[in-house]
C-alpha positions in Angstrom: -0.7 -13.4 -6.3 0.4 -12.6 -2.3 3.8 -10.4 -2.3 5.4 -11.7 -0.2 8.1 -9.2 0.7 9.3 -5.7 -0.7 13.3 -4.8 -0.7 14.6 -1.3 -1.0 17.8 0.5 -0.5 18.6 4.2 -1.2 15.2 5.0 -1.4 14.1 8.3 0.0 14.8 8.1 3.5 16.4 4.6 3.6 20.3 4.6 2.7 21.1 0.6 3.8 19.0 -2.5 2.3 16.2 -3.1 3.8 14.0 -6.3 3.8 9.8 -6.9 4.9 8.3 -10.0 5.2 4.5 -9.4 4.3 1.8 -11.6 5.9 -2.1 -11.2 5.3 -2.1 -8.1 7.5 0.7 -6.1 7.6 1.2 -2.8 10.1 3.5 -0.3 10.0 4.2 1.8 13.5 6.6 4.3 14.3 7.0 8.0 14.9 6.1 10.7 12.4 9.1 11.4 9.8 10.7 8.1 10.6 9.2 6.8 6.3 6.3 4.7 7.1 4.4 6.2 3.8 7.6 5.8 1.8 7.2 2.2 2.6 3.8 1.8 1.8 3.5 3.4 -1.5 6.5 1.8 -2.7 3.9 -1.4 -4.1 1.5 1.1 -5.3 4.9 2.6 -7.8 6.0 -0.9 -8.2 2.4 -1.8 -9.7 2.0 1.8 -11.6 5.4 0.9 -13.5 4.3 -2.1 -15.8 3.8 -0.1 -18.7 4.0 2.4 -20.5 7.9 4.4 -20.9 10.8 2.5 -19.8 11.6 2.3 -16.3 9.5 3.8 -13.4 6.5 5.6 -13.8 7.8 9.4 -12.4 4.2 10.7 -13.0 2.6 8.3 -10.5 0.7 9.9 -7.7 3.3 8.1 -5.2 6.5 10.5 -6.7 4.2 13.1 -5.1 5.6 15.3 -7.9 9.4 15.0 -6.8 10.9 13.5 -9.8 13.8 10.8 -9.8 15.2 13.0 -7.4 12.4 12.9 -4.6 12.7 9.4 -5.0 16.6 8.5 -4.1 18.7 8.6 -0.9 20.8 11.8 -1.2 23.2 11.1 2.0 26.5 9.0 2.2 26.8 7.3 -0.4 24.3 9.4 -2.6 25.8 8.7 -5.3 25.2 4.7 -5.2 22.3 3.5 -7.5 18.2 3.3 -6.3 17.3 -0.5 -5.6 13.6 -1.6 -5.6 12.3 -5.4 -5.1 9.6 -7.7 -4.7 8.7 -11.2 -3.8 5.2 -12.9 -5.1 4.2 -16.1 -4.6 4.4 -17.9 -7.1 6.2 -16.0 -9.3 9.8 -14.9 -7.8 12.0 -12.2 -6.8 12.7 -9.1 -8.8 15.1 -6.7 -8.3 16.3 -3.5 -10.1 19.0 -0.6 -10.0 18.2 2.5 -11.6 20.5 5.6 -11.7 19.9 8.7 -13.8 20.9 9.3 -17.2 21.8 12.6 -18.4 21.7 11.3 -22.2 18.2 10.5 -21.7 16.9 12.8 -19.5 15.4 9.9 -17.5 16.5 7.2 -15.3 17.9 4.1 -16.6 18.1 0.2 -15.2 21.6 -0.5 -15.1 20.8 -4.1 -13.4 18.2 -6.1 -12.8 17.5 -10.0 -11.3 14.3 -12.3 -12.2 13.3 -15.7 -11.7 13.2 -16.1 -15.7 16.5 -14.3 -16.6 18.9 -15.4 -14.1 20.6 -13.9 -11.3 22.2 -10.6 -12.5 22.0 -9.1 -15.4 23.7 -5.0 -16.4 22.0 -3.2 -18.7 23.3 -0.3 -21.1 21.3 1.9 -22.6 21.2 2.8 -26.4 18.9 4.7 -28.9 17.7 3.1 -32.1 15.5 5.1 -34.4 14.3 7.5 -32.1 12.9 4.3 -29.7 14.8 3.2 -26.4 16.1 -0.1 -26.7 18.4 -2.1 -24.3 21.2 -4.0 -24.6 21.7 -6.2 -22.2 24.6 -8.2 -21.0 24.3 -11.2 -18.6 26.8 -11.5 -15.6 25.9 -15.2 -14.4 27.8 -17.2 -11.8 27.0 -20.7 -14.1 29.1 -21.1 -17.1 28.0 -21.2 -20.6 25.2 -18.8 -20.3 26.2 -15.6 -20.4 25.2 -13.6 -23.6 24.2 -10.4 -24.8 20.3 -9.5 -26.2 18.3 -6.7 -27.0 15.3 -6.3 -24.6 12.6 -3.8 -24.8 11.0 -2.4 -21.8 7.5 -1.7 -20.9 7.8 0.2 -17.8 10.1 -2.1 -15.3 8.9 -5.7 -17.6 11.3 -6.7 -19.9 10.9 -8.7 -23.1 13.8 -10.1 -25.7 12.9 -7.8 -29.1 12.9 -10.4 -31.5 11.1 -13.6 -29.4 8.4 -15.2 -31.4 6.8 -16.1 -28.0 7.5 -15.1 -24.3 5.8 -16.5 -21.3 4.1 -13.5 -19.4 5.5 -12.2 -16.7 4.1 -12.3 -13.1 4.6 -9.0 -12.9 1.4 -8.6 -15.3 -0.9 -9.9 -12.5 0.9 -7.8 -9.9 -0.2 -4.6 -11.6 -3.6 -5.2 -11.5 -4.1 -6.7 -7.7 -2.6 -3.1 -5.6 -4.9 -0.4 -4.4 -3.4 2.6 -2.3 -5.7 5.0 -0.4 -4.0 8.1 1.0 -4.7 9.7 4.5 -6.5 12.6 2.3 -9.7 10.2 1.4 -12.7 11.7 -0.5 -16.4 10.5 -0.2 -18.9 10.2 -2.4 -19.7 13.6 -3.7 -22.9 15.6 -3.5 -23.0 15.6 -7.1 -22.7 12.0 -7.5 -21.4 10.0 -10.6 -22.8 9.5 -13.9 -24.7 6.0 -14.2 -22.6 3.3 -15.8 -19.6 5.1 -15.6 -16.3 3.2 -13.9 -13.9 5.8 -13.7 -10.1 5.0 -12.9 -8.9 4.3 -9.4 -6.9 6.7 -7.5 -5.2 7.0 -3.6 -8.4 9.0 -3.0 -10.9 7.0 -3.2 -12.8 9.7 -5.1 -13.3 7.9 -8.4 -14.3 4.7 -7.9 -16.2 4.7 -4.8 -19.4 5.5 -6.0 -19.2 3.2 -9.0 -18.2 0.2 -8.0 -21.4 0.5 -5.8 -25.5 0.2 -7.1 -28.1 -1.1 -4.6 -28.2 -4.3 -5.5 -24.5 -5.5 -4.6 -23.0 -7.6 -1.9 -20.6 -4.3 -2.0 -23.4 -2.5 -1.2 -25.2 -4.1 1.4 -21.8 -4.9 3.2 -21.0 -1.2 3.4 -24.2 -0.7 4.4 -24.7 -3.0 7.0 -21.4 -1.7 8.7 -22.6 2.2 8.9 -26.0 0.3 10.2 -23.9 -1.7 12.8 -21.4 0.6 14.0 -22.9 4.5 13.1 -27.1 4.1 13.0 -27.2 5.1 9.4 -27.6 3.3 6.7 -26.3 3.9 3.0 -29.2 5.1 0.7 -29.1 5.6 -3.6 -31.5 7.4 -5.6 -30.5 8.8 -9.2 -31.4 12.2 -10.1 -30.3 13.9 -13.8 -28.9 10.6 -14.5 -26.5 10.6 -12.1 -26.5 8.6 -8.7 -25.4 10.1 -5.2 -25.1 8.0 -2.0 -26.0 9.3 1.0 -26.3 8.2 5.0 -29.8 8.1 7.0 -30.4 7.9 10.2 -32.0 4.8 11.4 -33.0 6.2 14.7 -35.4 8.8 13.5 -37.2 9.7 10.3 -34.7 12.3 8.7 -34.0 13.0 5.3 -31.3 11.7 3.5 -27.8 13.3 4.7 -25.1 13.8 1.6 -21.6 12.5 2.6 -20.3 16.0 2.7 -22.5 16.8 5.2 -21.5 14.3 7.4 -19.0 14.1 9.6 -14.9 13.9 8.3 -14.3 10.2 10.0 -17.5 9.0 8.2 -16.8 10.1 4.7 -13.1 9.0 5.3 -14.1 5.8 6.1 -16.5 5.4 3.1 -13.1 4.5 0.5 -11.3 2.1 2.9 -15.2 0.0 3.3 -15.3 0.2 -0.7 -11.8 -0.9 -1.3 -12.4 -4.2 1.2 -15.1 -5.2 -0.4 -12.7 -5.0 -4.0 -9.8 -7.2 -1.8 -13.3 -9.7 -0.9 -14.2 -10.4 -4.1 -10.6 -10.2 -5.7 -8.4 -10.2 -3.7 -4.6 -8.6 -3.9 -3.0 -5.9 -1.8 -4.3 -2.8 -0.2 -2.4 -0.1 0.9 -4.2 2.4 3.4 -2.4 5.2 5.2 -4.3 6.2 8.6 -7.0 4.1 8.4 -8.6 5.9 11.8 -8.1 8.9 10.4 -11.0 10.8 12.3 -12.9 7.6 13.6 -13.7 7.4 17.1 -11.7 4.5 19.1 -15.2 2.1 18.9 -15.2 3.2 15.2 -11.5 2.1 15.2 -11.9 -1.6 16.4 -15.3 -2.1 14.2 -12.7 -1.4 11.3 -9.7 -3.3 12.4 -12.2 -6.3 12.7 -13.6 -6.0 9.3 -10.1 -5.4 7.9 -9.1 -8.8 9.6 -12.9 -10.5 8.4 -11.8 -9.7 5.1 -8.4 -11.1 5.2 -9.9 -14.4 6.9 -13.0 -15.1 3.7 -10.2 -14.5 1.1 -7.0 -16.3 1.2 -5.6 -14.4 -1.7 -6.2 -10.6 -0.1 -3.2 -8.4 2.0 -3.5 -5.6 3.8 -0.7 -3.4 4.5 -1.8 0.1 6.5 0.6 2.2 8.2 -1.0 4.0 11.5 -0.2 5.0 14.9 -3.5 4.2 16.3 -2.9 1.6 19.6 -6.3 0.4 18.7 -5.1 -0.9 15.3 -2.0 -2.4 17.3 -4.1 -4.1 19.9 -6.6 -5.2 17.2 -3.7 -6.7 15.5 -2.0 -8.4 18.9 -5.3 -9.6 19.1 -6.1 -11.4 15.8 -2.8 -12.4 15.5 -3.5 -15.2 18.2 -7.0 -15.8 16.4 -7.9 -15.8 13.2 -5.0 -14.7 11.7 -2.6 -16.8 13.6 0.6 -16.4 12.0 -0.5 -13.9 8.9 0.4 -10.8 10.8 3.5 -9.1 10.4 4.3 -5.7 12.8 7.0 -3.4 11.6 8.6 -0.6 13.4 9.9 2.1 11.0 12.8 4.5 13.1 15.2 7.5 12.1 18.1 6.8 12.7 22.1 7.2 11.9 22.5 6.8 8.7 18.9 6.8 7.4 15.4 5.2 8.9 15.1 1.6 9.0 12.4 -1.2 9.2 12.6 -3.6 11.5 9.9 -6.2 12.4 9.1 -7.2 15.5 8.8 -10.7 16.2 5.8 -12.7 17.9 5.6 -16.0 19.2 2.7 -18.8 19.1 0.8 -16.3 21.3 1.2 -13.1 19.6 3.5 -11.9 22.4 6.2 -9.5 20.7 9.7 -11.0 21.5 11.4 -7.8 22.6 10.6 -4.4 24.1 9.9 -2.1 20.8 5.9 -2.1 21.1 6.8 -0.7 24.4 7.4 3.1 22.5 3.9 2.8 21.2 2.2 2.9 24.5 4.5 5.2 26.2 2.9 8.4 25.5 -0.7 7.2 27.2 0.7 5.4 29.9 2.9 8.2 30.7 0.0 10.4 30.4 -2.1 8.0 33.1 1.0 8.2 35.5 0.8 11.9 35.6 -2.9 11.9 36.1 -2.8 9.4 39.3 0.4 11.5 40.3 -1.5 15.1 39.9 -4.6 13.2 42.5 -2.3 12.4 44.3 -0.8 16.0 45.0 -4.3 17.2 45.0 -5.2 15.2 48.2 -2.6 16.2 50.5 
């Protein structure tokens, strides 16, 4: 189920509404500070706030431990409710407000919009037997269907209490098809895992890594065969105590298995974001990866781009949305967005500015060509770097 755009407004940095479009593969760019990682866990809270207490999950890794509080836009107009949204196809647009409630010590949804309830509804809150129901009363522009029902709440899905029978909600499947990896990746451990365990996922990759793979997988082999291709090493298993550890050796030379923490940072970092593409091959939904080239050498850096994009291309169900400011991910993007993924990429540029940061995406025509100048930031640094160099020379050779 492809999302097909995220809304937001007074949330975190972000005071005004903001908008993305979401292709196959999805980039955000911009300068440090300016909210890129607010924007990218924002599916990963969405997803991790279908069950469970009413509302939005505050203990989710993506709060980062800030509470409601880390979560809302305290500037102008701080005092205006939080908006989150999301489009999937099929399935709709959804849309709530939460503010906090003092009388609950929590915070509420004071309104909300869904393909099967209509275009607005506001909510109030009230206690019944020591449970949190909602009473709910519908603000609809077509006459005669406006009403008032009690709706329970697991997490941000609502249901009418007393329904004999309720179609499921889209938002079911949502939950289960987002990944996040954060920029502080784990690999597999030198301890390894137990065998037959399939512990829960997390945004460092430390859980499930080693136990989604054994040695005879496709997931396997793939990652394998791109350490082979791209690093001289291939991925090795052998099960010791009952437990199994993974380890890289080197194809150029007989050496002994090397543990993953012995290896260097880019290759360990790497291990998670392989792992979690080979998940989006054979099931596609959305990941979200923070610095994919985190510690990867620029070669390292294309070979990944390329698989991201190969992944994307076998499975017509499977986003990607990474936030970097690697040029290599740009250019690899430029580059398949005139190829194989003509028309499935969307570039975002996320800026501070008055007022709050904003997202804006930056438009490309038939031939990948950005419409405006706002890439142009993005390669100022090395080419202004170059033009000192060739200036220093020459100096030098008067």
């Amino acid at each position: 189920m492809p999302v097909s755009r995220l809304m937001f407004s007074r949330y975190r940095c972000f005071q005004e509404a903001q908008a993305l479009r979401l292709g196959k593969l999805n980039l955000l760019y911009g300068t440090n500070g300016a909210g890129k990682s607010a924007v990218l866990r924002l599916p990963a809270l969405l997803a991790g706030s279908m069950r469970g207490a009413p509302s939005l999950n505050l203990a989710h890794p993506a709060v980062a431990g800030g509470g409601f509080n880390g979560l809302i836009w305290h500037g102008d107009g701080g005092g205006d409710p939080l908006m989150l949204g999301l489009e999937l196809v099929p399935g709709g647009s959804f849309r709530w407000e939460l503010t906090w409630s003092e009388a609950f010590n929590q915070p509420v949804i004071t309104a909300m919009e869904g393909p099967w309830r209509g275009p607005s509804q506001r909510l109030e809150w009230r206690s019944d037997r020591g449970q949190r129901d909602l009473k709910a009363q519908y603000f609809e522009d077509t006459p005669g269907r406006s009403g008032r029902e009690i709706l329970r709440f697991h997490g941000l899905i609502a249901r009418r209490d007393h329904a004999a029978s309720e179609p499921e909600s889209p938002l079911t499947a949502f939950e289960a098809k987002v990944s996040w990896l954060t920029a502080k990746r784990v690999g597999p451990s030198r301890a390894g895992v137990s065998e037959g365990a399939f512990p829960p996922s997390d945004p460092t990759g430390a859980a499930w890594s080693e136990a989604l793979l054994a040695p005879a997988t496709v997931a396997f082999s793939s990652v394998s065969k791109w350490y082979e291709d791209h690093c001289q090493r291939a991925l090795t298993q052998r099960t010791l105590d009952q437990a199994r550890r993974l380890s890289l050796r080197k194809m150029s030379q007989a050496a002994p298995d090397i543990p993953f923490p012995d290896e260097g940072l880019g290759l360990q970092q790497v291990f998670p974001v392989l792992v979690g593409l080979e998940r989006l091959r054979e099931e596609g939904g959305l990941l979200c990866i923070e610095e994919p080239e985190a510690h990867l050498h620029p070669q390292l850096q294309r070979a990944l781009a390329d698989r991201i994009a190969e992944v994307l291309v076998e499975n017509d169900q499977a986003q990607v949305l990474l936030e970097t400011h690697s040029e290599v991910f740009l250019n690899a993007a430029l580059l398949h967005a005139i190829t194989d993924l003509r028309g499935a990429v969307r570039l975002h540029w996320v800026a501070q500015g008055d007022g709050g940061c904003r997202v804006r995406e930056v438009q490309l025509d038939d031939e990948g060509r950005p419409q405006d100048d706002t890439l142009r930031a993005a390669y100022e640094v090395v080419n202004g770097q170059r033009r000192e160099i060739l200036s220093a020379r020459r100096e030098n050779a008067r």
